[in-house]
C-alpha positions as a printed Julia matrix, in Angstrom:
193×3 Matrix{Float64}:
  18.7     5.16  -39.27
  17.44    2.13  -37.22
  13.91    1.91  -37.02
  12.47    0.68  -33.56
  10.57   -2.81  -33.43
   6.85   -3.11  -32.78
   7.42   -2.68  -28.88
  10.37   -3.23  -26.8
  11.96   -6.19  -25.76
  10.82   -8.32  -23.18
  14.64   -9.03  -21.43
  15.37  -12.99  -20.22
  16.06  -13.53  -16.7
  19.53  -15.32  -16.37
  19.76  -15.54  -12.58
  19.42  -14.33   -9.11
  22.44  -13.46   -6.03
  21.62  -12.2    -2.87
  23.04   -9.05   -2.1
  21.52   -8.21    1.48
  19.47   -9.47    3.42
  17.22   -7.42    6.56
  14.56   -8.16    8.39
  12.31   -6.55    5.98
  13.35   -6.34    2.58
  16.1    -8.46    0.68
  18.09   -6.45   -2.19
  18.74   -9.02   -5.33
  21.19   -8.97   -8.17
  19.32  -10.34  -10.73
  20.95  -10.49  -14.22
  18.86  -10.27  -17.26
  20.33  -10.55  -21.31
  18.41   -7.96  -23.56
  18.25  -10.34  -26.86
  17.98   -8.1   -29.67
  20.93   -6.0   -28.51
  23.26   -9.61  -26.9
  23.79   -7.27  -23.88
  23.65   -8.52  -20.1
  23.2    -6.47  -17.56
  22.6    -6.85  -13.44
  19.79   -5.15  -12.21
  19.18   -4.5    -8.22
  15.71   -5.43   -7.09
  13.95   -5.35   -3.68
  12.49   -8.43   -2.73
   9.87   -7.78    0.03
   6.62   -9.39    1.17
   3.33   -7.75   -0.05
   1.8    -5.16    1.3
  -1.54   -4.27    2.52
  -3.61   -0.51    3.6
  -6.57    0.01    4.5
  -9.39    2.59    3.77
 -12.12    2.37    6.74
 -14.66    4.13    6.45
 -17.21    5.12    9.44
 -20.98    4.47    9.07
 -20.94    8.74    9.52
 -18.56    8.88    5.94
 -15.36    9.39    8.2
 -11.93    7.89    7.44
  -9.95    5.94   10.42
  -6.29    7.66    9.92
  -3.09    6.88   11.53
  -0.12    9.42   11.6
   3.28    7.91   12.88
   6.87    8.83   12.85
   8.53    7.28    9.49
  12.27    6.79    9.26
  12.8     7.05    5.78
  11.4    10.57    5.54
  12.31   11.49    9.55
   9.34   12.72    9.61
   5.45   12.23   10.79
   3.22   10.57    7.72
  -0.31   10.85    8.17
  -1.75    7.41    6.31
  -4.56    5.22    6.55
  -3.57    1.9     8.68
  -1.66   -0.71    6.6
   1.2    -3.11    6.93
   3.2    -6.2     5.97
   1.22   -9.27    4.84
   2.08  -12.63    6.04
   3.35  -15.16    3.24
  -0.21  -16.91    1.87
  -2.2   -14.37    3.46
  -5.46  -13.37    1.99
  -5.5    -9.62    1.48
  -8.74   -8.39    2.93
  -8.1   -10.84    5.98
  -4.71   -9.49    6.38
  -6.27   -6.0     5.95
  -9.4    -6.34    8.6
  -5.95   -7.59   10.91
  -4.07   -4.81   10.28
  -6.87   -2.39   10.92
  -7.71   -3.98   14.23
  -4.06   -4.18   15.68
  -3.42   -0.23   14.52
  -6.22    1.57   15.39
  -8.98   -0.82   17.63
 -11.61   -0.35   15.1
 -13.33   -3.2    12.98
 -16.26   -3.1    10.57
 -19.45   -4.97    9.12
 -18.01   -5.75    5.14
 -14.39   -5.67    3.41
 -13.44   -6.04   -0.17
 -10.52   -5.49   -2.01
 -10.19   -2.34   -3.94
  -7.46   -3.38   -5.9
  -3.33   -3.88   -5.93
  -0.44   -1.92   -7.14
   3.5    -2.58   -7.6
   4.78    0.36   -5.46
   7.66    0.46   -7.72
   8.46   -1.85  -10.34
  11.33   -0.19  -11.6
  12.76   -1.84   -8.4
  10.32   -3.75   -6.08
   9.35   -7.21   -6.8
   6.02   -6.43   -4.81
   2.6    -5.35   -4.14
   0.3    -3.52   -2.37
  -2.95   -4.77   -1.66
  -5.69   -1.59   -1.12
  -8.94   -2.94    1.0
 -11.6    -1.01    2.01
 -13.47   -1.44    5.05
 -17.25   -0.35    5.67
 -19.04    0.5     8.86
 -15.79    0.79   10.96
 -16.59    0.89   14.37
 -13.79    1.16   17.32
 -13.99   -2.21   18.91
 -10.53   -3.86   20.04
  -7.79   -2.43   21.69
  -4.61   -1.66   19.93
  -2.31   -4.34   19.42
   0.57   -2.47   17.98
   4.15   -4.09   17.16
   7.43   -2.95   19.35
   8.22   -0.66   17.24
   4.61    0.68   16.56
   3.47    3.9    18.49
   0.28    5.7    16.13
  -1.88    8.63   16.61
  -5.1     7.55   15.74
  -8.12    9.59   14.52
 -11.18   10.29   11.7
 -11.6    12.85    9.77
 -14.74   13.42    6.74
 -13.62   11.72    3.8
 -14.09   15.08    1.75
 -11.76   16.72    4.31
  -9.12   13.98    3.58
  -9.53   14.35    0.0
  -9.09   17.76    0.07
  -6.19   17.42    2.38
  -4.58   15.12    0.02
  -4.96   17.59   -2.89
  -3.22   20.55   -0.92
   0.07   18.41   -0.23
  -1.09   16.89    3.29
  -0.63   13.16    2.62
   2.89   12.41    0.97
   2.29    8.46    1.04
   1.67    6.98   -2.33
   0.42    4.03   -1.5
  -2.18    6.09    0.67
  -2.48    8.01   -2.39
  -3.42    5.2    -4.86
  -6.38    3.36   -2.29
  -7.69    7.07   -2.35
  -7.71    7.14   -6.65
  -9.38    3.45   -6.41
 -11.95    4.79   -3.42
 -13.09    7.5    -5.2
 -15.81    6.12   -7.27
 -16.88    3.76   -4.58
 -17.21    7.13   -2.05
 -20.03    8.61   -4.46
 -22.69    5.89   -3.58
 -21.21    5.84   -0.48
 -21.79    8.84    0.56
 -25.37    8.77   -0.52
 -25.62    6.23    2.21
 -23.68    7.94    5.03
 -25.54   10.91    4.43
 -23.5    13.52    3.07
């Protein structure tokens, strides 16, 4: 019986093709040789530019929320505001954008809570989770062409709860939730509830 090594493999990269290319996303070929076995095999991996969401939070302990119309489920998502980072761009400055542009609201400090592959069984990305303090509605919206968002608060308890009983499907909505949760305890010391 072969007995497994101390760990697995770490497999060498041998090259990249294009396979297709959108506006969005770019779907690789990249072929990799797994040494200990001599195999090569061609993996397909999503090449997109990071991503960013972000958690606002009101100075009453409400969360800004955005629900819009999502193609890949064809369905309505309800999410906290987020989007596509520019190439270079710092994450909480490309956060405090997004949040602006989506729902009109700004706030007094941001930080980042932290970043996450989506999924690195196939993305080459990440997704940058920043949370925003004292958001106030200040701007007016400054969605894309294809943008159109219903945008409201709700207590972050209620969204918590909300997200345990099945109402927010959106991992990456999921995950900034998971990092926010410690932070919310002295938080909500502070926004009084």
């Amino acid at each position: 019986m072969n007995q497994p090594s101390l760990g697995p493999a770490r497999w060498e990269k041998l090259g990249v093709e294009s396979r297709l290319k959108t506006r969005v996303f770019e779907v690789t070929g990249v072929q990799y040789r797994h040494g200990p076995r001599g195999t090569t095999r061609e993996f397909s991996v999503i090449q997109a530019p990071d991503w960013v969401n972000v958690l606002a939070v009101t100075p009453e302990g409400r969360c800004v929320l955005v629900r819009q119309f999502r193609y890949g489920i064809d369905e309505f998502s309800l999410e906290i505001p987020g989007g596509i980072m520019e190439a270079g761009e710092d994450p909480v400055a490309a956060g405090t954008r997004e949040l602006v542009e989506e729902t009109g609201y700004s706030g007094t400090s941001a930080r980042l809570l932290g970043s996450v592959h989506p999924n690195p069984a196939l993305q080459a990305n990440r997704c940058h989770l920043v949370l925003v303090e004292d958001a106030r509605l200040t701007h007016p919206l400054g969605w894309d062409e294809d943008e159109e968002i219903e945008v409201s608060t709700m207590p972050v308890d209620d969204v918590f709860a909300l997200a345990r009983r099945g109402g927010i499907t959106h991992s990456m909505v999921l995950d900034a939730f998971f990092l926010f949760a410690p932070e919310w305890e002295a938080m909500r010391v502070r926004c009084g509830r």
